[in-house]
Backbone bond lengths (Angstrom), bond angles and torsions (degrees), N, CA, C in turn:
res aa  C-N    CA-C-N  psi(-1)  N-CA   C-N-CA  omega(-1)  CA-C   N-CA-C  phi
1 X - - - 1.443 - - 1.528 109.86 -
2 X 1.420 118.42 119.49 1.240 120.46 177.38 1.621 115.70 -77.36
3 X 1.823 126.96 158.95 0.965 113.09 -177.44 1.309 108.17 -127.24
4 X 1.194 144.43 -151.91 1.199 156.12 162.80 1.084 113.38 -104.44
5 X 1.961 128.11 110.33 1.639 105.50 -157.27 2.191 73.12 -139.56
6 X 1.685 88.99 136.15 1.618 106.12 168.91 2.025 98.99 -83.31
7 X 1.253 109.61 139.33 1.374 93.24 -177.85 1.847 91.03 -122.63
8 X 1.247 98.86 149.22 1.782 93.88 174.45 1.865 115.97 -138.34
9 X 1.088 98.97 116.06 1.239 114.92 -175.23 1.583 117.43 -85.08
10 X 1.275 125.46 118.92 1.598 137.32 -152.68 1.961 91.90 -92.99
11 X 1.617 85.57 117.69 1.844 77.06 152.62 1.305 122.11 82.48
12 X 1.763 125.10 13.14 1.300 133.23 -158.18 1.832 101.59 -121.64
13 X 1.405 93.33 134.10 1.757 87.08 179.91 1.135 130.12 84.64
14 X 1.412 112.52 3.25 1.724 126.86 -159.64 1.579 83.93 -122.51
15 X 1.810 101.59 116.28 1.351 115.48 -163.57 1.397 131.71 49.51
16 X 1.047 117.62 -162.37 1.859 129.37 145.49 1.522 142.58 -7.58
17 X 1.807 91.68 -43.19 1.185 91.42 -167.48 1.442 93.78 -149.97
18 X 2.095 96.55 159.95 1.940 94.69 -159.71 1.453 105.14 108.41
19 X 1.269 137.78 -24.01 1.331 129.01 -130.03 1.608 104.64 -88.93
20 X 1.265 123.22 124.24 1.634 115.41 -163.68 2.353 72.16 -136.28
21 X 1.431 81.78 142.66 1.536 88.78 -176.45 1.824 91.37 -93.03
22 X 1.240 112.34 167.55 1.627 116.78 178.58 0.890 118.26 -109.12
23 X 1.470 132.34 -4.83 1.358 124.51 144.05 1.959 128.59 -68.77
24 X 1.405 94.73 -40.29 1.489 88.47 154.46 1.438 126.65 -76.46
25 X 1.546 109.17 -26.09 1.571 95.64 156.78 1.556 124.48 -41.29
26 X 1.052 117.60 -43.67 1.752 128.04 -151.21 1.387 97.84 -75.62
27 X 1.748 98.67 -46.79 1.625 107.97 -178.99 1.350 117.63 -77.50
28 X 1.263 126.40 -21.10 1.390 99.76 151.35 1.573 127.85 -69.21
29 X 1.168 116.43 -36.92 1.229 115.53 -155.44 1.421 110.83 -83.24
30 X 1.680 113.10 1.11 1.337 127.94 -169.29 1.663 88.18 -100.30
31 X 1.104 121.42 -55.61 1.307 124.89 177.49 1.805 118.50 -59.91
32 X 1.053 94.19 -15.07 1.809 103.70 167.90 1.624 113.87 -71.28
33 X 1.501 93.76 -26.05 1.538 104.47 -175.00 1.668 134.59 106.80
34 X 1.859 90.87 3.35 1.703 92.72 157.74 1.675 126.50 -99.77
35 X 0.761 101.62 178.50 1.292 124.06 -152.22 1.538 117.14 -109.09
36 X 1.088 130.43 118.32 1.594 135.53 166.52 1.150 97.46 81.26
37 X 1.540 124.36 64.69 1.967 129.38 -179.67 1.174 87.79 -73.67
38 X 1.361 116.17 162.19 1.100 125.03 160.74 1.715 110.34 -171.60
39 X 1.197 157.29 144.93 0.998 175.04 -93.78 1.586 147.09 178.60
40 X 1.000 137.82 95.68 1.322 141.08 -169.00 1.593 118.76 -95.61
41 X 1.065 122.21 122.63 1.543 136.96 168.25 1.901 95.93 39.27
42 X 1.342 124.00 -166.39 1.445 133.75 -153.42 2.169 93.17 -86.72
43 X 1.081 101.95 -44.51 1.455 116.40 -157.54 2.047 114.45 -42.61
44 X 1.242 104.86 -37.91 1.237 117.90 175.05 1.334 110.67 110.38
45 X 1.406 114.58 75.37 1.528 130.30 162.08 1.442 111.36 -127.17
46 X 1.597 98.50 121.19 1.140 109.17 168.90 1.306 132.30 -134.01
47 X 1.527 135.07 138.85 1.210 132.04 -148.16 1.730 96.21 -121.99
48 X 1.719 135.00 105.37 1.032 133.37 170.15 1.886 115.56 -131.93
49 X 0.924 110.93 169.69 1.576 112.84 178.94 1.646 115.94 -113.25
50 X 1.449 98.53 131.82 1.564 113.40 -147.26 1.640 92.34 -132.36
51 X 1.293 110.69 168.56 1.553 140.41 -166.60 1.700 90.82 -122.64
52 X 0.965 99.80 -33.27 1.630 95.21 -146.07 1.578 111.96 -81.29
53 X 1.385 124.35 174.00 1.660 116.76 173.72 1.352 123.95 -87.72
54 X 1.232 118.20 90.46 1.522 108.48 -165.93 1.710 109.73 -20.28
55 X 0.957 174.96 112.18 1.363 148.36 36.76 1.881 105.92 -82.41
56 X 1.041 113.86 -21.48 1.766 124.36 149.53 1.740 108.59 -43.50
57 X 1.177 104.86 -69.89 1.455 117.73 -171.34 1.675 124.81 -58.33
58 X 1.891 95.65 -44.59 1.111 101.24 147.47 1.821 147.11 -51.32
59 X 1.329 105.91 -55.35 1.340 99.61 165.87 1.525 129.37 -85.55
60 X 1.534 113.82 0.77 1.408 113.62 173.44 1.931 95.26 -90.87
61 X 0.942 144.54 -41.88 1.854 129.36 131.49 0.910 114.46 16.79
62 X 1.710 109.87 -95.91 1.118 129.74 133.42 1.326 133.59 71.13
63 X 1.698 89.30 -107.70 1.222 130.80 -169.73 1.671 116.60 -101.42
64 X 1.275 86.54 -26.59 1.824 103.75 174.72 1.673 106.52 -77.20
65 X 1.337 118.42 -42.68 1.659 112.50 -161.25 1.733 95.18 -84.12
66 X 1.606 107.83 -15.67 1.398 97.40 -178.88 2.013 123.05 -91.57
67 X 1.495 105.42 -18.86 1.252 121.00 148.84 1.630 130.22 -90.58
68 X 1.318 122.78 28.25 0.955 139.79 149.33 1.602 128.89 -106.48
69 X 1.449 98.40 -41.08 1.353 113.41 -139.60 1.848 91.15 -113.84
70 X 0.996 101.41 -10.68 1.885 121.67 -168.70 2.414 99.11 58.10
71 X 1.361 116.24 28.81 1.078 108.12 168.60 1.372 139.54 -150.22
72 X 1.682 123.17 153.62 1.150 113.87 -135.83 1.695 106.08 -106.80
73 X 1.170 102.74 82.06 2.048 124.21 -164.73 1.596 95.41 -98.68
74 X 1.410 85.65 126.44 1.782 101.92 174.17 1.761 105.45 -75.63
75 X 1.163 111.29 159.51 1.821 114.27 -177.02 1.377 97.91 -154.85
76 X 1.410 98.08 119.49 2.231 117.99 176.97 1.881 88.50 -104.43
77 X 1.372 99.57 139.77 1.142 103.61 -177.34 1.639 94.99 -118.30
78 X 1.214 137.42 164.33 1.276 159.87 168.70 1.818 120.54 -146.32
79 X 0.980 108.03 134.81 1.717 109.39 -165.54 1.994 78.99 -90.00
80 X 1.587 91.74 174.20 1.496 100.99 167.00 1.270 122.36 -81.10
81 X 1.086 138.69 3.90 1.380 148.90 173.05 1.553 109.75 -93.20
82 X 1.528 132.45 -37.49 1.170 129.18 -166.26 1.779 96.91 -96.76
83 X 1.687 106.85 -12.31 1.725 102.87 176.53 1.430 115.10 -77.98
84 X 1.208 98.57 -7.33 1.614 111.04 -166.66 1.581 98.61 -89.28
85 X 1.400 105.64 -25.15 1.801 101.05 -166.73 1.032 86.59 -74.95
86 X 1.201 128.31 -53.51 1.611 131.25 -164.01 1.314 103.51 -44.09
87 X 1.453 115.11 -77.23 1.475 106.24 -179.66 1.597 124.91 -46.80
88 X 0.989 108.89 -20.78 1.417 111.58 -179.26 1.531 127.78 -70.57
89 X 1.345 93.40 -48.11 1.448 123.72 178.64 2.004 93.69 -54.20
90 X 1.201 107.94 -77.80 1.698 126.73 179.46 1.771 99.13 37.38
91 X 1.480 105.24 80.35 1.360 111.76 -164.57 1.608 99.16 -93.68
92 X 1.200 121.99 16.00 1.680 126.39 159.89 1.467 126.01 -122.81
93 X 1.008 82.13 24.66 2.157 115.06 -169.94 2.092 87.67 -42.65
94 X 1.489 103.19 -68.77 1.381 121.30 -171.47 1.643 117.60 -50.47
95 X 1.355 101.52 -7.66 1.531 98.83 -158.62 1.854 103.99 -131.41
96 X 1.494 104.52 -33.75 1.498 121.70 -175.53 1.533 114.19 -64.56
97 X 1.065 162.82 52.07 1.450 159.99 -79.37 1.531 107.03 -145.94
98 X 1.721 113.70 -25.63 1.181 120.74 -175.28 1.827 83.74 -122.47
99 X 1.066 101.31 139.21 2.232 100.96 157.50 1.200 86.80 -110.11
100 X 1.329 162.10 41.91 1.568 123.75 121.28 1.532 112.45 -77.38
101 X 1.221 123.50 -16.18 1.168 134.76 -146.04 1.777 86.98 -124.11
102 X 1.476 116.08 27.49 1.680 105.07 -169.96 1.342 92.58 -155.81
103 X 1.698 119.72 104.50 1.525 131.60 -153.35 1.480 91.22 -111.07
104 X 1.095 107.36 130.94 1.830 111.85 149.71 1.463 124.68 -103.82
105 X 1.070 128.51 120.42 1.442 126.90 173.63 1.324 139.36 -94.08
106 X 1.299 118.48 94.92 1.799 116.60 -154.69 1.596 89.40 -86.30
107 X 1.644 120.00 135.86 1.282 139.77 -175.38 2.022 90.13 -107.66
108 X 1.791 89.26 173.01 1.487 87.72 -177.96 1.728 93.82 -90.22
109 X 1.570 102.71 -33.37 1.516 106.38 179.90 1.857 109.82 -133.18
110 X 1.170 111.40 156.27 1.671 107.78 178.32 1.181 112.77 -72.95
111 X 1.121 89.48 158.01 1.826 97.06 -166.02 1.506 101.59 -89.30
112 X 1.629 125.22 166.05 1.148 133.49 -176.52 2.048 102.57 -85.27
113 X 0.946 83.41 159.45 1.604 104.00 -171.81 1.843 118.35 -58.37
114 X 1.785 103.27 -32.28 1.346 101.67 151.96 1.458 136.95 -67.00
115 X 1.591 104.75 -14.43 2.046 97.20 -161.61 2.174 72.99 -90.69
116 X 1.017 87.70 -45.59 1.748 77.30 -168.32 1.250 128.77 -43.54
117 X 1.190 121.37 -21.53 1.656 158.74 141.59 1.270 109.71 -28.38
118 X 1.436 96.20 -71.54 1.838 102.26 -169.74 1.604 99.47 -77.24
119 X 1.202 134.91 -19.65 1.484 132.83 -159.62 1.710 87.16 -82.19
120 X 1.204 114.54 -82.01 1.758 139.16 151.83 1.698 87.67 10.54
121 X 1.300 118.65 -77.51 1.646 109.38 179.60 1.058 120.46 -77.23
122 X 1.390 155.42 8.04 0.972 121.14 140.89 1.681 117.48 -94.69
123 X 1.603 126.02 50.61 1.065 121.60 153.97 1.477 119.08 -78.71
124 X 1.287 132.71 136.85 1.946 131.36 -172.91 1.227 84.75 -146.15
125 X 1.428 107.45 160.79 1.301 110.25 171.18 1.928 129.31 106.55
126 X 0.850 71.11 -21.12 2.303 98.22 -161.98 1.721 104.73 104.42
127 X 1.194 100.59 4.34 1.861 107.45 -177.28 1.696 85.13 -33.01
128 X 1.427 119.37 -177.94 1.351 132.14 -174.17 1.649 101.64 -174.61
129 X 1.452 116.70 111.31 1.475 99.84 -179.84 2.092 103.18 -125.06
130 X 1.211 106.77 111.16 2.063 114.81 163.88 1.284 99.26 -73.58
131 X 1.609 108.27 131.31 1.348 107.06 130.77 1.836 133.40 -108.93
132 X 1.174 118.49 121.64 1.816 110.50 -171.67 1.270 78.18 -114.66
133 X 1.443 142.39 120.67 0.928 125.12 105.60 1.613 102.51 122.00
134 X 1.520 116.16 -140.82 1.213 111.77 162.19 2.123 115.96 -79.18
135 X 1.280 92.46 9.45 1.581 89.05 -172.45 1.367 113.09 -140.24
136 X 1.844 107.73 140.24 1.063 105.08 -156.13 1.386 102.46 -108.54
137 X 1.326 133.97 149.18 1.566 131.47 -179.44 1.802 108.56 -112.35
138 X 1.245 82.28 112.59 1.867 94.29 171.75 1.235 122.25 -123.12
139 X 1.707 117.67 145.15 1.316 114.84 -160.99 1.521 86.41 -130.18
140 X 1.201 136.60 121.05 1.334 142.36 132.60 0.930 147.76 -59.52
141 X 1.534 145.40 46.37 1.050 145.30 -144.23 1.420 116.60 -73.48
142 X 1.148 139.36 -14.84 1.389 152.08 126.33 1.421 129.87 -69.59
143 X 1.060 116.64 34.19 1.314 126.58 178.06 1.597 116.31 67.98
144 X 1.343 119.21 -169.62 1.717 110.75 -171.37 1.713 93.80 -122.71
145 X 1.607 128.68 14.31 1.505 120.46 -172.44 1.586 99.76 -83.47
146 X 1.081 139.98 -46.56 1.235 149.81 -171.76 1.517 106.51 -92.41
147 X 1.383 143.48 9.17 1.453 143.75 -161.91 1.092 86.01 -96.34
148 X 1.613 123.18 132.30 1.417 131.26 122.52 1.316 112.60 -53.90
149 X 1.518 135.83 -42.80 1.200 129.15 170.72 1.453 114.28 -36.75
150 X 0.873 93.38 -66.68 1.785 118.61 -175.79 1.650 116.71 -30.82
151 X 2.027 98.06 -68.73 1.225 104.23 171.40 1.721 128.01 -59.20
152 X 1.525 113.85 -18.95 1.266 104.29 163.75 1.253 125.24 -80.92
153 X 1.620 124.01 -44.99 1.064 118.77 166.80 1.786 127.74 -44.77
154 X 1.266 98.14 -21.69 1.826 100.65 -167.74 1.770 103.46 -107.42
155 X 1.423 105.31 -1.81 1.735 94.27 168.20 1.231 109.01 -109.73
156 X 1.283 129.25 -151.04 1.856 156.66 -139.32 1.648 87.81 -96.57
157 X 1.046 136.78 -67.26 1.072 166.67 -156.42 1.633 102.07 -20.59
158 X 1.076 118.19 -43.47 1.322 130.82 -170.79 1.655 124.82 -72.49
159 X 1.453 113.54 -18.89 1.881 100.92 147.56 2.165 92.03 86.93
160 X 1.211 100.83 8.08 1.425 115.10 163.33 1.512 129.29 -174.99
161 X 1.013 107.81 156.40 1.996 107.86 -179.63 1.775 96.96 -65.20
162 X 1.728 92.83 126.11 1.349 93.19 -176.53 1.760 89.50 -135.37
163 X 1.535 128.82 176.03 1.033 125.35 154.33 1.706 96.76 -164.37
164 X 1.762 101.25 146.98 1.497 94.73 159.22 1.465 140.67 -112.82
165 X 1.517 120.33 -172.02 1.525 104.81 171.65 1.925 87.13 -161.66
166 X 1.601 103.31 144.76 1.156 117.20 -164.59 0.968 87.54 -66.60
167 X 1.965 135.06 -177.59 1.189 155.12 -169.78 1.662 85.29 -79.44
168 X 1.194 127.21 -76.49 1.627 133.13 -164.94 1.805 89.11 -14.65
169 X 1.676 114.87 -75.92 1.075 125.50 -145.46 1.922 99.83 -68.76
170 X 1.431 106.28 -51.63 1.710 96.94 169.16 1.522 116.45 -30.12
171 X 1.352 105.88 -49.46 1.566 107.28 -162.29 1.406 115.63 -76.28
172 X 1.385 128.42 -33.37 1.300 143.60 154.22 1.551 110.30 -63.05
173 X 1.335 132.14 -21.64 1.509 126.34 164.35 1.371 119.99 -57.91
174 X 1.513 103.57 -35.19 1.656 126.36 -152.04 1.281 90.78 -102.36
175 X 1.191 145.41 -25.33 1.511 167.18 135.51 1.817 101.76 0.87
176 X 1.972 89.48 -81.33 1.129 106.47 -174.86 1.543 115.31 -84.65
177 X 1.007 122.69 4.13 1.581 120.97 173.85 1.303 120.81 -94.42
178 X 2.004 101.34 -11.50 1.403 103.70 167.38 1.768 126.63 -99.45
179 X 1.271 109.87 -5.08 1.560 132.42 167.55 2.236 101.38 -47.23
C-alpha cells in the first residue's frame, strides 16, 4: 500500500552551493519509481507516494540525489498524516504572528530532554522554542539573522538529521499531501 510521504531535503539551493534543480529532482525520483512527484519552491520539498518505511525512503533519497546529483544531502521524511499532527498540534499558534518568522524543525529522531534545555536557553528576544516530539517549534520574532536560537537549530549541532521549513511552507506542504 502506497502512502503519501512529504520528503525534505536539508541544505539545498541556499546560495552557491547544494544546487539540485527541481525538475530534475522530480525526474529522478519519478524514474526511481514513485509516483505523483511533485515539488515546492527551490528549497527541496517534495510530496510523492511511497510503499516504503520512511527511514527506507529516506536513505534510498539518499543515495539517489547523491548518485545523481554527485551530493551528500540529508532527507527527514514525514507521511501526510504525521504533517497534519504537526500542524495541528502548532503549540505557538498564540504567540507566532508572522510564519516567515515561525520555523519548524523535523529531526530524524527527538532530541533528549537536556539539548532541549540548552536550546530553550538560548532563546532572547520573545524567541519561544516547543519541543513535541521529533519536531521542534520556533518563533523568531526578530528574525533568525542575529538568533543564537537560530544558529543552533540550523547547524550540525543537533546529534540528528534535522531540517527546517517556515510555517507558510509546512502549511502549503500539508496542502499538497492532501490533494
Amino acid at each position: 500500500m502506497t502512502d503519501r510521504r512529504v520528503v525534505l531535503l536539508r541544505g539545498i539551493n541556499l546560495g552557491p552551493r547544494n544546487r539540485v534543480a527541481m525538475p530534475e529532482l522530480r525526474e529522478a525520483l519519478s524514474e526511481a519509481g514513485y509516483a505523483g512527484v511533485r515539488t515546492y519552491v527551490q528549497s527541496g520539498n517534495v510530496v510523492l507516494d511511497s510503499a516504503e518505511a520512511p527511514t527506507e525512503l529516506e536513505a534510498r533519497c539518499e543515495r539517489l540525489i547523491d548518485e545523481r546529483f554527485g551530493l551528500s544531502i540529508p532527507v527527514v521524511v514525514r507521511s501526510r498524516d504525521e504533517l497534519a499532527a504537526v500542524v495541528k498540534s502548532n503549540p505557538l499558534r498564540r504567540v507566532a504572528s508572522e510564519p516567515k518568522r515561525y520555523q519548524v524543525s523535523f529531526l530524524a529522531e527527538a532530541l533528549e530532554p537536556d539539548q532541549v534545555k540548552q536550546l530553550e536557553a538560548l532563546a532572547t528576544g520573545g524567541e519561544r522554542l516547543v519541543a513535541r516530539g521529533r519536531e521542534l517549534y520556533a518563533w523568531h520574532p526578530n528574525g533568525v539573522a542575529r538568533s543564537k536560537l537560530w544558529a543552533a537549530l540550523a547547524g550540525t549541532g543537533l546529534r540528528t538529521k534535522a531540517t527546517a521549513r517556515n510555517w507558510n511552507t509546512v502549511e502549503t506542504l500539508l496542502a499538497m499531501a492532501s490533494e
